[in-house]
Backbone as a chain_set.jsonl record, in Angstrom:
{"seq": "XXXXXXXXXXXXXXXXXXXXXXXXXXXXXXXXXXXXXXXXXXXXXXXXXXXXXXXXXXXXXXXXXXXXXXXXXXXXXXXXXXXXXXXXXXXXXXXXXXXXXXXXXXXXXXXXXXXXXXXXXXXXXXXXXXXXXXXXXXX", "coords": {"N": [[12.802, -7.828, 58.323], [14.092, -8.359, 60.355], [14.209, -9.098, 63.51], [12.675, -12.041, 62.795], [15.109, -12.931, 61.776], [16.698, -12.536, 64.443], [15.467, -13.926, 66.391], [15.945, -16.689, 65.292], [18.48, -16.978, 65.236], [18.958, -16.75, 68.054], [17.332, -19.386, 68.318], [18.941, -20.686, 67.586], [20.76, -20.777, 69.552], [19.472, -21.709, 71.708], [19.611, -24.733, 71.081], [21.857, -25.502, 70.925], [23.557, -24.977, 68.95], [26.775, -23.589, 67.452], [26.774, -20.918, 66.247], [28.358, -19.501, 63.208], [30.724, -17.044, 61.665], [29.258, -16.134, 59.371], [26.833, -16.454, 59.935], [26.779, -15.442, 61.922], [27.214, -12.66, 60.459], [25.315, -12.294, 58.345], [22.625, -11.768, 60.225], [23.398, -9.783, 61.65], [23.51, -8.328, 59.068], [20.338, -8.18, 58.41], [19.988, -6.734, 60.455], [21.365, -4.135, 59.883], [19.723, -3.909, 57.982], [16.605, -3.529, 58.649], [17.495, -0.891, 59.849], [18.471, -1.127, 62.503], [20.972, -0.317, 64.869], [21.636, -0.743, 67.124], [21.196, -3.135, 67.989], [22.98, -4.431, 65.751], [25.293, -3.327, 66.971], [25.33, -4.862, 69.9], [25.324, -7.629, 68.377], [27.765, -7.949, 67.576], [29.51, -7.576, 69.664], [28.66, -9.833, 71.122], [29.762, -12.168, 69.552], [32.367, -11.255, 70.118], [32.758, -11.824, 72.576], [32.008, -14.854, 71.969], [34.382, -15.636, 71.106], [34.706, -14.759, 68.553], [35.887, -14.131, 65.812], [34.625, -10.837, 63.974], [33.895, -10.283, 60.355], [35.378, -7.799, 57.627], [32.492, -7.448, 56.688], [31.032, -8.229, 58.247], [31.79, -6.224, 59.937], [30.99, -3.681, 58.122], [28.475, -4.404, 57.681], [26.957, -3.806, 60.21], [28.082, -0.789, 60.748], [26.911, 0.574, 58.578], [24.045, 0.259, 59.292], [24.554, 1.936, 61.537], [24.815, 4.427, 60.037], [22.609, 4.576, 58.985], [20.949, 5.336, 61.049], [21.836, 7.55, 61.341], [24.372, 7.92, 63.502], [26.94, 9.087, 63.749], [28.987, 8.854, 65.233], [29.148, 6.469, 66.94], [29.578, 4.592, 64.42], [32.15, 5.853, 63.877], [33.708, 4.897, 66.133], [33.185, 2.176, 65.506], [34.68, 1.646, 63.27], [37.093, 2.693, 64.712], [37.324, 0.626, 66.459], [37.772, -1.962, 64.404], [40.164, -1.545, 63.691], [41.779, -1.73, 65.591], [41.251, -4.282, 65.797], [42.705, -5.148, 64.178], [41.139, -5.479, 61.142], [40.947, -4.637, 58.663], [39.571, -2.059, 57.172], [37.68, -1.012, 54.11], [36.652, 0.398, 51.21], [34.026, 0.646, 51.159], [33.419, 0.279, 54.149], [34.372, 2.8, 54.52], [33.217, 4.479, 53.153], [30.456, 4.397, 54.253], [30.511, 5.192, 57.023], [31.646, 8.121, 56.423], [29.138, 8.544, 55.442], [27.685, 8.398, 57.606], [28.422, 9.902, 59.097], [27.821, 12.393, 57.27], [24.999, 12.912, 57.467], [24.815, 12.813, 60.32], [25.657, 15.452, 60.249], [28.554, 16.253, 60.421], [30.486, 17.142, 58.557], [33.174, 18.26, 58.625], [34.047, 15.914, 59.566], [34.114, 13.816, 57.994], [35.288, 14.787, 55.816], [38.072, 14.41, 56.712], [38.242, 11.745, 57.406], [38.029, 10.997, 54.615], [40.557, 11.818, 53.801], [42.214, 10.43, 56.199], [41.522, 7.572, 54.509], [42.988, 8.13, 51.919], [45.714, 8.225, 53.068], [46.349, 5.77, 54.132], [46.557, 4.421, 51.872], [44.464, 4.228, 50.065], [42.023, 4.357, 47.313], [40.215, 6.966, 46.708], [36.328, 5.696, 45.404], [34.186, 6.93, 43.102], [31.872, 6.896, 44.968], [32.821, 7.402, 47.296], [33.571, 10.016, 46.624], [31.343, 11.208, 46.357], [29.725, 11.535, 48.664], [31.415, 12.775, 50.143], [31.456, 15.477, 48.923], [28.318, 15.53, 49.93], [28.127, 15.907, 52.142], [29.73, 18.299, 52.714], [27.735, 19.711, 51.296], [25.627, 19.938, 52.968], [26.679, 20.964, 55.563]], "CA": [[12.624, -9.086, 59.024], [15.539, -8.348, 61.467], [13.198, -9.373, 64.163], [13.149, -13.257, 62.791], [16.69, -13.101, 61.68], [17.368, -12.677, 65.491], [14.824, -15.243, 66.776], [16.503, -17.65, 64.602], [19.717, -16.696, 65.775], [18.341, -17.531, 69.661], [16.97, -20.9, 68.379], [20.059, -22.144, 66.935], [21.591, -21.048, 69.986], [18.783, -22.886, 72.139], [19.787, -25.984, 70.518], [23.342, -25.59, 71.482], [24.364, -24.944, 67.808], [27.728, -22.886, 67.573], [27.007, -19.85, 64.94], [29.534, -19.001, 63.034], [30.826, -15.553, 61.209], [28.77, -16.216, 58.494], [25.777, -16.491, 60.611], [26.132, -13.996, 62.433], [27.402, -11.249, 59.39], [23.721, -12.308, 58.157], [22.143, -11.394, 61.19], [23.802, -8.289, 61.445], [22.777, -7.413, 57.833], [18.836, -7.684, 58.46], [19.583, -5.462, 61.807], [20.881, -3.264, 59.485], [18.274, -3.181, 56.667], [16.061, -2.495, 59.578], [18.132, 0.636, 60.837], [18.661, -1.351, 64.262], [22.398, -0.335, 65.184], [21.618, -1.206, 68.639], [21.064, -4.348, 67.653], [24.019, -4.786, 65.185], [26.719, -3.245, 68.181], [24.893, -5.62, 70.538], [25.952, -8.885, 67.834], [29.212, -7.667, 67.448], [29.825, -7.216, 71.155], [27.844, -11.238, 71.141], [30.348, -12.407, 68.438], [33.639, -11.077, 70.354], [32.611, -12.361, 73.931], [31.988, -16.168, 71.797], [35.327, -15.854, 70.72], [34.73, -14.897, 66.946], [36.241, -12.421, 64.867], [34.083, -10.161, 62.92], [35.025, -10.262, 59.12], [35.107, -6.715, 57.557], [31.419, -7.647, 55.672], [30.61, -7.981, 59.56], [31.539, -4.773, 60.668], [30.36, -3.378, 56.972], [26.961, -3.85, 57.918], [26.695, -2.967, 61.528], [28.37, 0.739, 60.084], [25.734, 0.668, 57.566], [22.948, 0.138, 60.226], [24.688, 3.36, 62.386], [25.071, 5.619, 59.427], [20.934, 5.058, 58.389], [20.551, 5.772, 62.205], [22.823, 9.042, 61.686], [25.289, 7.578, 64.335], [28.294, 9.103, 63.496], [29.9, 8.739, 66.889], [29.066, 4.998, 67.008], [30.396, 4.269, 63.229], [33.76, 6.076, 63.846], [33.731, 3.735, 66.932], [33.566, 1.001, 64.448], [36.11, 1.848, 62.413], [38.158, 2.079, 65.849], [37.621, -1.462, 66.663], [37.867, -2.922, 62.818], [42.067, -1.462, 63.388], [42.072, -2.543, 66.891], [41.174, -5.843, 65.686], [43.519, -5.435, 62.506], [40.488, -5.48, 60.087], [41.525, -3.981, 57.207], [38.741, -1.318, 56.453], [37.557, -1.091, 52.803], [35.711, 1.531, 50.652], [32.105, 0.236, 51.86], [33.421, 1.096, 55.699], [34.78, 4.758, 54.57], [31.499, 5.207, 52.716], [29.526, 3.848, 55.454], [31.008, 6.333, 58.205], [31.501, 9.594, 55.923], [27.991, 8.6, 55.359], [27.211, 8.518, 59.239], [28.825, 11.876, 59.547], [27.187, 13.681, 56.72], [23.674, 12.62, 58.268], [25.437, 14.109, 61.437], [26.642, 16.875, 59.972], [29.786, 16.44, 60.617], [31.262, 17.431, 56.923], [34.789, 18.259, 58.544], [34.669, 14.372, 60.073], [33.654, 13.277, 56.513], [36.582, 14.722, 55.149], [38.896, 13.636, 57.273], [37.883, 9.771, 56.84], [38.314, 10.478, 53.034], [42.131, 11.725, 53.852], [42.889, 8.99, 56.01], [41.784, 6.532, 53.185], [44.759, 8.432, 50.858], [47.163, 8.004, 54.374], [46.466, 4.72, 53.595], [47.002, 4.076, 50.253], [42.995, 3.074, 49.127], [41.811, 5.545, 46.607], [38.704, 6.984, 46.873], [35.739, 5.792, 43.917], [32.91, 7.843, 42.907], [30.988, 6.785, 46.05], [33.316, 8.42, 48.842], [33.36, 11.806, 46.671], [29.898, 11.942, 46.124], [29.58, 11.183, 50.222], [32.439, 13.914, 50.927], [30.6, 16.334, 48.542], [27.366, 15.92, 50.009], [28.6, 16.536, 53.56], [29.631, 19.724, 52.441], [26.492, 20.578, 50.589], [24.119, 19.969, 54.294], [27.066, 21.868, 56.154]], "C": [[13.782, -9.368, 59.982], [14.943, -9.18, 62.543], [13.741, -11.224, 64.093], [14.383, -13.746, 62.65], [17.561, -13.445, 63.589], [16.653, -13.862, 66.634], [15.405, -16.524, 66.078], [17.535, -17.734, 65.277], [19.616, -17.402, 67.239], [17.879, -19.143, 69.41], [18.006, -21.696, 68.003], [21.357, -21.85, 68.295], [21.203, -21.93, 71.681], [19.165, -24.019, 71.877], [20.934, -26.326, 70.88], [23.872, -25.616, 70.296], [25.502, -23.975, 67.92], [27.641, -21.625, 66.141], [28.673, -19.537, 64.516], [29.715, -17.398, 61.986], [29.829, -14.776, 60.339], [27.071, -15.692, 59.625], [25.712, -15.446, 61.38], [26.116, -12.62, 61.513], [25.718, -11.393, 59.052], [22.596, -11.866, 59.423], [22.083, -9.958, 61.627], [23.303, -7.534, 60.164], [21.12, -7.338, 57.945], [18.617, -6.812, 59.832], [19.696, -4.44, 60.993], [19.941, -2.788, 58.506], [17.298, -2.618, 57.257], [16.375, -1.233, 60.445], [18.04, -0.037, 62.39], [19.926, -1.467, 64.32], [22.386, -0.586, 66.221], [22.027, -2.799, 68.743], [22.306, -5.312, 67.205], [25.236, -5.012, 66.448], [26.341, -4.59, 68.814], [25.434, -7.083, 69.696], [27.12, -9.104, 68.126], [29.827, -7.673, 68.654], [29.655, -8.999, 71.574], [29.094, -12.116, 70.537], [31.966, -12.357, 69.705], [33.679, -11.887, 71.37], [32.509, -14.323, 73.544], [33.246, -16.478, 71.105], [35.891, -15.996, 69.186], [34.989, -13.362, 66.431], [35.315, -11.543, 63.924], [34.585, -10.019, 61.632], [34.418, -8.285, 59.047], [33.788, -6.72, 56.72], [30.749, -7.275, 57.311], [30.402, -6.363, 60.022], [31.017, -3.241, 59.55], [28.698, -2.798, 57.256], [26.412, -3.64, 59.332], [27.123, -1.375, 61.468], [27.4, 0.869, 59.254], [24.535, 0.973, 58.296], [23.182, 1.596, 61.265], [24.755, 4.624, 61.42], [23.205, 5.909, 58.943], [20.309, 5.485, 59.805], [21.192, 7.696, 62.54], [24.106, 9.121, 62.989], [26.338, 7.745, 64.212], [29.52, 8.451, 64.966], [30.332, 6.884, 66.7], [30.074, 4.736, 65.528], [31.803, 4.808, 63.192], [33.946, 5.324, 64.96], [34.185, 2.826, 66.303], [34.816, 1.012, 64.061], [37.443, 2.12, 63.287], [38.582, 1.049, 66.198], [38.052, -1.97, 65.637], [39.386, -2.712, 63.152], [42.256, -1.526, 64.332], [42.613, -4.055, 66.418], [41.692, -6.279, 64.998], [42.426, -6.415, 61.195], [40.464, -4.895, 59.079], [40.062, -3.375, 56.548], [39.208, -1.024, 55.021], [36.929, -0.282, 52.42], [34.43, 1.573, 51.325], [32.345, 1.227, 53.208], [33.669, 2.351, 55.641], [33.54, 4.985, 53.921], [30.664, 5.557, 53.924], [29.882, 4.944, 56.423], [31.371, 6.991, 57.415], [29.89, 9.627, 56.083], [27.302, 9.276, 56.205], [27.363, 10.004, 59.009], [28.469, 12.717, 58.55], [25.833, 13.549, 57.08], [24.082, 13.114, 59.547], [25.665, 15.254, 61.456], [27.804, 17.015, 60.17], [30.707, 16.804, 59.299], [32.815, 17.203, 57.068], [35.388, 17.088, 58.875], [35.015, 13.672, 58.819], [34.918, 13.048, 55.791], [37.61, 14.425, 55.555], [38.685, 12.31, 57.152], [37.932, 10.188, 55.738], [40.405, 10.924, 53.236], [43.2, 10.48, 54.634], [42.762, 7.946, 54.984], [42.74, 6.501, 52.256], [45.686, 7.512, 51.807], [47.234, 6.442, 53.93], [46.062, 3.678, 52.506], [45.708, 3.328, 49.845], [42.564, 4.577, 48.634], [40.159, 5.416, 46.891], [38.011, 6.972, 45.464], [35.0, 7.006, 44.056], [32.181, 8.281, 44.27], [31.216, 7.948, 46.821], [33.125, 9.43, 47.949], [32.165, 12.044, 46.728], [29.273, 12.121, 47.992], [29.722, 12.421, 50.475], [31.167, 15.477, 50.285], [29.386, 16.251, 49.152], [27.442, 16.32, 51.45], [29.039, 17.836, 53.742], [28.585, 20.527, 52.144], [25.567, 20.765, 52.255], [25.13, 20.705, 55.429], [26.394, 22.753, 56.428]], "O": [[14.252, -10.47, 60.266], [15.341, -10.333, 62.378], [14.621, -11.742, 64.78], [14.796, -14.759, 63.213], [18.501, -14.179, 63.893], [17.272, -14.484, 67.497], [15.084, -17.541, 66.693], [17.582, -18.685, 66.057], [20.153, -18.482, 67.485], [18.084, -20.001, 70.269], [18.095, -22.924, 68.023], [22.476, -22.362, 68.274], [21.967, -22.474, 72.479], [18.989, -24.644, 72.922], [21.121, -27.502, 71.191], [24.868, -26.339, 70.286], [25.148, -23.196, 68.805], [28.454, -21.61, 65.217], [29.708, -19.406, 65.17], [28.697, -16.777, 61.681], [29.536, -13.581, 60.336], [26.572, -14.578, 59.783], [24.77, -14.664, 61.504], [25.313, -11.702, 61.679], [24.945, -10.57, 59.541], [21.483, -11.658, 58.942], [21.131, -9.218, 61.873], [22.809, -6.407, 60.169], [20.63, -6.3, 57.501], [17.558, -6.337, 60.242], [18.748, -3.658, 60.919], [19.51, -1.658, 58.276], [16.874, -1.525, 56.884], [15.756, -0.735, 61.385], [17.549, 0.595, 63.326], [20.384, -2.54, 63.926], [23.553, -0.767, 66.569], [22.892, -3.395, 69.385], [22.676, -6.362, 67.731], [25.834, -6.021, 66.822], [26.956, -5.555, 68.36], [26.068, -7.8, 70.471], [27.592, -10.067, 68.732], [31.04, -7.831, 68.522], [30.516, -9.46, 72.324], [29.415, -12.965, 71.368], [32.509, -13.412, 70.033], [34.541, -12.764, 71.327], [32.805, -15.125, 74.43], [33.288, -17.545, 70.493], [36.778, -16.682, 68.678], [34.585, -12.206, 66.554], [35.552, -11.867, 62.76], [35.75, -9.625, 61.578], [33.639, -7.662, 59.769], [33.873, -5.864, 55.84], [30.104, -6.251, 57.536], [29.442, -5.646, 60.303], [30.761, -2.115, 59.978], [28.06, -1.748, 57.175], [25.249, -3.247, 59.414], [26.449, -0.648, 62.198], [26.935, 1.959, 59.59], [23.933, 1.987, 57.943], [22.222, 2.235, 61.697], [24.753, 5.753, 61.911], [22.671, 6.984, 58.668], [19.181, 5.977, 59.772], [21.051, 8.554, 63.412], [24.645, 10.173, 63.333], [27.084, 6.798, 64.459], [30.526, 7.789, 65.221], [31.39, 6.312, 66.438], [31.297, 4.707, 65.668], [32.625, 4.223, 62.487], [34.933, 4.694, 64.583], [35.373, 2.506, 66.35], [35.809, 0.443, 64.515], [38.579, 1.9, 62.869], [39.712, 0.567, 66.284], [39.023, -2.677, 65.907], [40.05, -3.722, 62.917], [43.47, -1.335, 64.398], [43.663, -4.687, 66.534], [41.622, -7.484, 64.755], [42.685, -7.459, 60.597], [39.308, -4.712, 58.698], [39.47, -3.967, 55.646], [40.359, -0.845, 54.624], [36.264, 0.159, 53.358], [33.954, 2.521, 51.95], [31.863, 2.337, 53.434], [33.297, 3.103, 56.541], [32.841, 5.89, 54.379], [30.323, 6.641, 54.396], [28.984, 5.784, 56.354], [32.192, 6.134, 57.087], [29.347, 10.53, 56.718], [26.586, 10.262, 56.031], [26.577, 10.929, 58.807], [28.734, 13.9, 58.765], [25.382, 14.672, 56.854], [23.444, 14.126, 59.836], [25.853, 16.009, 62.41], [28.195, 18.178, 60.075], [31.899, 16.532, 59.445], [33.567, 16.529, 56.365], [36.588, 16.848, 58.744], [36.059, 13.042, 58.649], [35.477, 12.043, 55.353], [38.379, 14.056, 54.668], [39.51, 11.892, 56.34], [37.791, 9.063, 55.258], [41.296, 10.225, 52.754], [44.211, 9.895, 54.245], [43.788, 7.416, 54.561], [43.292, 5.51, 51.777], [46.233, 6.451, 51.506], [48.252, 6.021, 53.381], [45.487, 2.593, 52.423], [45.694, 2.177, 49.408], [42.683, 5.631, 49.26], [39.335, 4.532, 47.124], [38.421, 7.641, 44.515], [35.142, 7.887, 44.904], [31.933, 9.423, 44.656], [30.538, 8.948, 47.058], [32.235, 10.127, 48.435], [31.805, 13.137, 47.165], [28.378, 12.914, 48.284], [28.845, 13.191, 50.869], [30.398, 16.175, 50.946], [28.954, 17.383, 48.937], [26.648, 17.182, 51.827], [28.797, 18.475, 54.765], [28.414, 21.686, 52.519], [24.931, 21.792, 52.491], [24.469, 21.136, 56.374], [26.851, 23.703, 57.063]]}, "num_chains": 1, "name": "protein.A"}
């Protein structure tokens, strides 16, 4: 229902209502349940230009929405901007983009996003190995 999520979004901004982070992170999450990363970038891009910060739940599920699209490119993008913007990526976002890039194929990107996560001191759970491992396995 991404679709109404974003017609909604247009009516409250018809009205002259001011969305806020919240409103839009929700917006962004039914782009991505529908695999629309076009959609998501496009918020997020909406969001910066109205003078609002993306939280990292924000840029969570717009990476989520590029990794079920296989968008590696785009989701390490992300994760460019999130430490541009000094967003403090979290397990979800290193899932989320290894993810991307083992649906890419990228295995050797994969593993690299699980070594920066050591570089900076967030351990990887279950999730990221089972990620890293399966990026190896479709190598």
């Amino acid at each position: 229902h991404w679709q109404q999520a974003l017609c909604l979004l247009a009516e409250m901004l018809q009205e002259k209502m001011d969305p806020d982070v919240i409103t839009y992170s929700a917006v962004v999450s039914a782009c991505e349940k529908g695999a629309q990363w076009q959609q998501s970038l496009s918020l997020l891009m909406r969001m910066e230009s109205d003078a609002l910060a993306p939280s990292v739940i924000t840029y969570n599920a717009a990476m989520s929405a590029c990794e079920k699209s296989a968008q590696w490119q785009q989701a390490l993008g992300l994760l460019h901007r999130m430490q541009h913007a000094n967003v403090t990526p979290d397990l979800i976002t290193y899932s989320a983009a290894m993810s991307a890039c083992e649906k890419g194929r990228q295995w050797k990107r994969a593993l690299d996003l699980m070594e920066i996560m050591r570089l900076g001191k967030k351990k990887p759970d279950v999730i990221v190995f089972s990620v890293g491992i399966s990026a190896c396995a479709k190598a």
